[in-house]
Every structure is written in structure tokens, then in C-alpha cells.
C-alpha positions in Angstrom: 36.2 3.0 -38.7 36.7 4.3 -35.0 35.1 2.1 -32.4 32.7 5.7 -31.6 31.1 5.2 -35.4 30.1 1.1 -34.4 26.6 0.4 -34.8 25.8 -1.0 -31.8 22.8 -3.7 -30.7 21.2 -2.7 -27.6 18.9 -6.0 -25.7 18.0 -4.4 -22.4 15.7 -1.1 -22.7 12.8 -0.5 -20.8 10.6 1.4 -23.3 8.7 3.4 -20.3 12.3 3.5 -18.7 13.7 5.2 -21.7 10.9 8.2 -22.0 13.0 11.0 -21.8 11.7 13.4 -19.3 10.1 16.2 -21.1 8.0 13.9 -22.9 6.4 12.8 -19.5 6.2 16.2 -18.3 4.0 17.2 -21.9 2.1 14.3 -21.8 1.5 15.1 -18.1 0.4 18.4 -19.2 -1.8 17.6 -22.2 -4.1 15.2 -19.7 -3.9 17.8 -16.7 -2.0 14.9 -14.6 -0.7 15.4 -11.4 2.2 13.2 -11.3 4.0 14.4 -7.8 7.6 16.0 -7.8 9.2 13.6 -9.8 11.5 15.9 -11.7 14.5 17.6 -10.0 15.0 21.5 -10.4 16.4 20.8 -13.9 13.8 18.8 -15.4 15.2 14.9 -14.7 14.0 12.6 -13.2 14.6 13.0 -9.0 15.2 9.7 -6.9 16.9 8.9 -3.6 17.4 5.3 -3.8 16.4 2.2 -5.7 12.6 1.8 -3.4 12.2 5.5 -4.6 13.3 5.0 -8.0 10.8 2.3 -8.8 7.9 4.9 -7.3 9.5 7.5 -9.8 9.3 5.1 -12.3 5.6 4.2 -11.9 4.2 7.5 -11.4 6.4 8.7 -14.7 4.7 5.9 -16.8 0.3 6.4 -14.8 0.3 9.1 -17.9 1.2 6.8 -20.2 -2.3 5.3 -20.7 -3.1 4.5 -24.6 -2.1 3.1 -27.3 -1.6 6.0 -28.7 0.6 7.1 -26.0 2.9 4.0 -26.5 2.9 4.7 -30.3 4.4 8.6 -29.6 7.0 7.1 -27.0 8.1 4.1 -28.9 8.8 6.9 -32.1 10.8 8.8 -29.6 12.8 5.8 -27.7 14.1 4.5 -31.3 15.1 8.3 -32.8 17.3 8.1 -29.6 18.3 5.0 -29.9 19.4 5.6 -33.9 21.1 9.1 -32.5 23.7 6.8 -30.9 24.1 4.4 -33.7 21.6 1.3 -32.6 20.4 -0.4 -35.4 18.6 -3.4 -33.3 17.4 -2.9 -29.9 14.9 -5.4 -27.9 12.8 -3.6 -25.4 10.8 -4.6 -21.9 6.7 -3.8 -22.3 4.4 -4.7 -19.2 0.7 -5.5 -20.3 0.4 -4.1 -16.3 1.1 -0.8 -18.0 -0.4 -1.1 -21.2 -4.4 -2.4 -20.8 -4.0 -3.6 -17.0 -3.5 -6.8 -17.9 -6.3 -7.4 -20.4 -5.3 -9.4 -23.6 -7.7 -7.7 -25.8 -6.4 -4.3 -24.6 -3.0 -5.4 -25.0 -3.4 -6.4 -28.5 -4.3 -2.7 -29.5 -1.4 -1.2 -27.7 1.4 -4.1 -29.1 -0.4 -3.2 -32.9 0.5 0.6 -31.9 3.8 -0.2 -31.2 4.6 -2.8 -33.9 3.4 -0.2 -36.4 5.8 2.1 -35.0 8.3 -0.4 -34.9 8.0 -1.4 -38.9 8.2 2.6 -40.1 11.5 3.1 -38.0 13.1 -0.1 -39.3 12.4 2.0 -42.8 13.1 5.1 -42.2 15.5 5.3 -39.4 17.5 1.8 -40.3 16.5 0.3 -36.3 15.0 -3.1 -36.2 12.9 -3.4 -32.2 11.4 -6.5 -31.1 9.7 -6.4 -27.8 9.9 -8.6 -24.7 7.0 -9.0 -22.2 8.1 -8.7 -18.7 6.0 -9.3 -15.4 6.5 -7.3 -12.3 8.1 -9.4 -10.0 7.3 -7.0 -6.7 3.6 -7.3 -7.9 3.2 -10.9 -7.3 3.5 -14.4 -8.8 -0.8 -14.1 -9.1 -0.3 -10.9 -11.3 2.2 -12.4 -13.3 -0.3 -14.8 -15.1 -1.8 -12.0 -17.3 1.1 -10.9 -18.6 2.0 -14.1 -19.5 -1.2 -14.8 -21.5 -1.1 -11.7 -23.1 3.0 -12.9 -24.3 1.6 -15.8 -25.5 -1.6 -14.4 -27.1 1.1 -12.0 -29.3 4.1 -14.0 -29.8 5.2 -13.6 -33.6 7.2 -11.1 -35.5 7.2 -8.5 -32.8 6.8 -10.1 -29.4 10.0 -12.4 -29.9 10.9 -13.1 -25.4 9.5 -12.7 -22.2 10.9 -12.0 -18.6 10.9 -10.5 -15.2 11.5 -7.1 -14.1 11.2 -5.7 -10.7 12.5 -5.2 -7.7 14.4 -8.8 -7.4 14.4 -9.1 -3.5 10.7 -10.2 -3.9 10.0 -13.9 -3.3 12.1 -16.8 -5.3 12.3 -17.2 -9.3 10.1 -20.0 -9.1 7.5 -18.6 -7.4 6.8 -16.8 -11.0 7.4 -20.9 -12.9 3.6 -20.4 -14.2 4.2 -17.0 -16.4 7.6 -18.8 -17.5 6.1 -22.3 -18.3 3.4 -20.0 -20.3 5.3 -17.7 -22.6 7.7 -21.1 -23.3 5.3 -23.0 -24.7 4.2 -20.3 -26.6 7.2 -20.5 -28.1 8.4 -17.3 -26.3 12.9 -16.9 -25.8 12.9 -16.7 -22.0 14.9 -13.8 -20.0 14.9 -12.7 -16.5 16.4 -9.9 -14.1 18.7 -10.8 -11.9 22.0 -11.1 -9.6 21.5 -6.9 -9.7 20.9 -6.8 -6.1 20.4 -10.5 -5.1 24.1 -11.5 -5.9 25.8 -14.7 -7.5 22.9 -16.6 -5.4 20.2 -14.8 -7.0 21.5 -15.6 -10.6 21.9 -19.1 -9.5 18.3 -19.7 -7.8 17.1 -18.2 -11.3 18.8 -20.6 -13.7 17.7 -23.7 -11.6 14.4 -23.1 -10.6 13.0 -21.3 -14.1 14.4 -23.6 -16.8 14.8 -22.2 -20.3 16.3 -18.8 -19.1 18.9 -18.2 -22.4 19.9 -14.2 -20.3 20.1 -13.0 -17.3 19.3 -9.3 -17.0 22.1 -7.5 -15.3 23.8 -10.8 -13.7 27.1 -8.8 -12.4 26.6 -10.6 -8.8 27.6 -13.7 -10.8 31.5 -12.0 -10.6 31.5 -12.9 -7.2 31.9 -17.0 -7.9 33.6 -18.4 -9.9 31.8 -21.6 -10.1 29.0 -20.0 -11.9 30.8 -17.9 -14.0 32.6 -21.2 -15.1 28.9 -22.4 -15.5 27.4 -19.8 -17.3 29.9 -19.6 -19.9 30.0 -23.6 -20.2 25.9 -23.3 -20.9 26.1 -20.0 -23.2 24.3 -17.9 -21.1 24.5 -14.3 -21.8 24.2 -11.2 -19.5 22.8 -8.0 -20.5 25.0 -5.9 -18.0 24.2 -2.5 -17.8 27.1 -0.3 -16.1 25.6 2.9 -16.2 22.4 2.4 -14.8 24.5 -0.4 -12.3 26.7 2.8 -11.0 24.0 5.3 -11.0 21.7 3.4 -8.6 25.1 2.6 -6.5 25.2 -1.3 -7.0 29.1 0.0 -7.4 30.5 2.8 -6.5 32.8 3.9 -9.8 33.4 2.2 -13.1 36.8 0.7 -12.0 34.6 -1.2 -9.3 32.6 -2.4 -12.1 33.1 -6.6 -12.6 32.3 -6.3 -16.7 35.9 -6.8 -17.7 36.1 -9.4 -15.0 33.5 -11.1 -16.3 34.2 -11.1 -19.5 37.7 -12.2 -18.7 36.2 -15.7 -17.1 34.7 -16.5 -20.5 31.0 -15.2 -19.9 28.9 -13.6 -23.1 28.2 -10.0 -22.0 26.1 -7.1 -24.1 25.9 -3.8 -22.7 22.7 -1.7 -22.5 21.5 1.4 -21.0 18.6 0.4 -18.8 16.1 3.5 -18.0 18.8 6.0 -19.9 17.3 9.4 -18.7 17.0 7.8 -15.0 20.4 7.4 -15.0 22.0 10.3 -17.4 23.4 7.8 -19.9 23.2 7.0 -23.5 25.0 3.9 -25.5 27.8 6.6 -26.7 28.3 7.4 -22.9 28.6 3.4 -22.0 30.7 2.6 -24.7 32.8 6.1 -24.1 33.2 5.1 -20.3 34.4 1.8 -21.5 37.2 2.7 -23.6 38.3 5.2 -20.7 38.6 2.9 -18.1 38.8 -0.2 -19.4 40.4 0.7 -22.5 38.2 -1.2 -25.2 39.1 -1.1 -28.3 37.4 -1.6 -32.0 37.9 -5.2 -31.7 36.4 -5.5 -28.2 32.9 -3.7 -29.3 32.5 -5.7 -32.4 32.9 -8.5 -30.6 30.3 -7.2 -27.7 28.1 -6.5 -30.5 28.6 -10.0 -32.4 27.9 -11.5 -29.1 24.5 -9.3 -28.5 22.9 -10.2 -31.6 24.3 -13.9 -31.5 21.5 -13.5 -27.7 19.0 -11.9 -29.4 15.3 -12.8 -29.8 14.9 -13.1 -33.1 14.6 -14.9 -36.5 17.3 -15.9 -38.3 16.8 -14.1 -41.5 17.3 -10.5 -38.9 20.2 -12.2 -37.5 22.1 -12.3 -40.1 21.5 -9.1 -41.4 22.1 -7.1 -38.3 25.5 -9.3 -38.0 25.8 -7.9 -41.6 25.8 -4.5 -40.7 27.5 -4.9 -37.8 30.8 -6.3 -40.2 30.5 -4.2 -42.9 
């Protein structure tokens, strides 16, 4: 088997950050929303900068407001997903989006999803779990709800929680509450970070929000070498995401890219696509780039992909047949 026929396990997806953009625009135009000049002249998604990204980004998801909404998107995110050969994939959801923050709201749109979820493990061979994220550029106040809603849902589906958001806003711990919630819920514990905030960032986050098993994105930690030492001596994984990392100019090209540094200095990595049709990638386009220019092999993708589902948020029994598959 060529390394481009791997299946491939995919643990950093926004779901409203993966809706491609024609979907928006016909959901737009079903509900007669005015959603701004969002799109470019040929239909994607139109940003200057990582500020204007996140207003993209939130004015792209204001249409997405039921449950049935979420249920049509989620069907769509994992036929793409399955196009490029992921059979596990975990995804962000924000009760700010889905119900404003309301638990009993919440609960219809995580059934609408989870439904979806269950018929595309059957029919299109993907298993999803969701993690609950808080904005962190909203507030550590507006973080609480969407760490009660995380711990009103935790079970099958609702397997982690995090943080998402522009990370230049206040410290990790400001956010300790919604953390200390969705642990003892029994909730796997990940968080954004060291995209933008460097090896300093990824640090602060580690020691002020105990628990944290990922950091999402981490590449600032390739500028110590002290914490790489430390994250690989504590197993803590990374869910880099190169494309989306280059396309919002954290690095300029994929040579500048630390992912084979970091992986050389012992730290787990998994590589994800982000918000794919924000930045014009898919998991074949990450894992194509990868071969190019780094020149990974069969070997070094099953052992990405070993590594991914070895992070995952999930139960055993799934574990160990997604490591199946990912073998046979």
C-alpha cells in the first residue's frame, strides 16, 4: 500500500471551520441572510489577516443557527473527511454557536449531530467524537456555559474539551474554572496553543491548567528545547496543523515549518487540517506536502497515525479498532 491510500486519523477540525463555502453561501440564501463580503470573487472564503479571519469565521457560522443546521454540516464535514481517507476524526463544537450557551438547547443540537455521527460511522466507515471548546477572546465569564453544557453531555460522543480562540487573550488560567468543570466531568482536556504565543504560551498552558493531555498547534514549542525535552518526557501530544499554520503566515513556506524538527526532539505530533476551506487544504494536500518536502515515507504516516489515535479521546474498545484499521 502507498502511503497516499493510508487511512488517516484526523484530531483537530473545527466542524464550523470545515463548512465548505458553498454550503454557507446556500444556507445564507435559504434564510435570506446577509452575511457581508466574506467570499472572494471565486466563491472562498476572503481574509486579510488572522483578526479578519476570526470575523470571517463568525459571520460564516451566524447562519448556522439549528440543530438542523449542524445535522446538514456535520453530514457534509465527514463525506469530506472519508473522501480523503479519514476514518476517525475528533472535532471542536462551541455551545456559543450552537443554543448560545444554553444547556438544554445544546442538548438538541449535540443529539443532531451524534445522530449524524452514528449513520456515517455505518455507512461511510468514519467514527467522530466531538470536543467542546470555549472562546478564549470571549472571556473567562463566557467560558462557564460551555463548560456546563461539556459536562451536562459527556458520554459516547462528547469524549474532550478545550480552548479555541484568538490565544493573545488573557492567561490559560484565567479560563481554570471551565477546565476544572469538564475534568471532573470526566472530560480529556485539550487546549490551543504556542500558534501565536510561542514556546511561552505552550508553557503558561501546561502549568497553569493541569490535566491538559494536547496542545492544539504547539509549533512555538520548537523554539526551546527545554520544553520539547518536557513535553515528550510527559507524553504530551501536538495536533500541528501545517496548512492552516502556513496559510495564516505563522511561517512563511513548508521548509520553515518546525514539524520535522519537532518530531526529531522526541515530541508526539498528529497532523490535521484546521478550517480546510479557510486555508485551501485537505488531509491528501497535508500529507502530499509532507512527502515533498520532508520526504515522509509509508513508515513515517503510520506512525503519525499510530501516534494520533494512541491521543485520541476515546474508549478503548474504538481504540483498538481504529489502530486495527490503521495496520491492516
Amino acid at each position: 500500500m502507498s502511503w497516499k491510500d493510508l487511512p488517516k486519523v484526523e484530531l483537530h477540525l473545527h466542524l464550523e471551520g470545515a463548512a465548505p463555502p458553498a454550503f454557507i453561501r446556500d444556507l445564507a440564501k435559504e434564510k435570506n441572510a446577509d452575511i457581508g463580503g466574506i467570499f472572494d470573487e471565486r466563491g472562498n472564503y476572503a481574509y486579510a489577516d488572522f483578526a479578519e479571519f476570526l470575523k470571517v469565521y463568525e459571520a460564516a457560522t451566524s447562519v448556522l443557527t439549528t440543530p438542523a443546521d449542524y445535522a446538514r454540516l456535520t453530514r457534509v464535514v465527514l463525506e469530506e473527511c472519508a473522501a480523503h481517507g479519514v476514518i476517525y476524526a475528533e472535532t471542536f463544537l462551541s455551545p456559543d454557536f450552537c443554543g448560545g450557551g444554553d444547556v438544554k438547547a445544546w442538548w438538541e443540537y449535540c443529539a443532531a449531530m451524534a445522530e449524524v455521527a452514528e449513520g456515517a460511522e455505518k455507512d461511510l466507515g468514519i467514527t467522530l467524537k466531538g470536543i467542546i471548546t470555549c472562546i478564549r477572546h470571549f472571556g473567562p465569564e463566557k467560558a462557564r456555559a460551555p463548560a456546563e453544557c461539556a459536562a451536562e453531555t459527556a458520554g459516547d460522543f462528547i469524549t474532550g474539551f478545550g480552548m479555541a480562540g484568538a490565544e493573545t487573550v488573557g492567561k490559560p488560567g484565567d479560563y481554570a474554572w471551565a477546565f476544572d468543570c469538564a475534568r471532573e466531568a470526566g472530560l480529556r482536556l485539550t487546549c490551543h496553543a504556542g500558534e501565536w504565543g510561542g514556546a511561552q504560551m505552550v508553557r503558561d498552558t501546561l502549568d497553569q491548567l493541569p490535566g491538559i493531555e494536547r496542545i492544539g498547534h504547539g509549533v512555538g514549542a520548537s523554539q526551546d528545547g527545554a520544553l520539547m525535552e518536557r513535553l515528550a518526557r510527559e507524553g504530551i501530544t501536538l495536533e500541528v496543523c501545517p496548512g492552516s499554520n502556513i496559510a495564516l503566515g505563522v511561517f512563511r513556506h513548508w521548509h520553515d515549518h518546525p514539524i520535522e524538527k519537532l518530531r526529531e526532539n522526541g515530541v508526539a505530533v498528529t497532523v490535521s487540517t484546521d478550517d480546510p476551506p479557510f486555508f485551501h487544504t485537505t488531509m491528501t494536500r497535508e500529507y502530499k506536502k509532507l512527502n515533498e518536502v520532508f520526504g515522509w515515507d509509508e513508515d513515517d504516516f503510520r506512525s503519525l497515525n499510530e501516534d494520533a489515535i494512541a491521543a485520541a479521546f476515546c474508549d478503548e474498545a474504538t481504540r483498538e479498532d481504529i489502530l486495527k484499521r490503521l495496520k491492516a
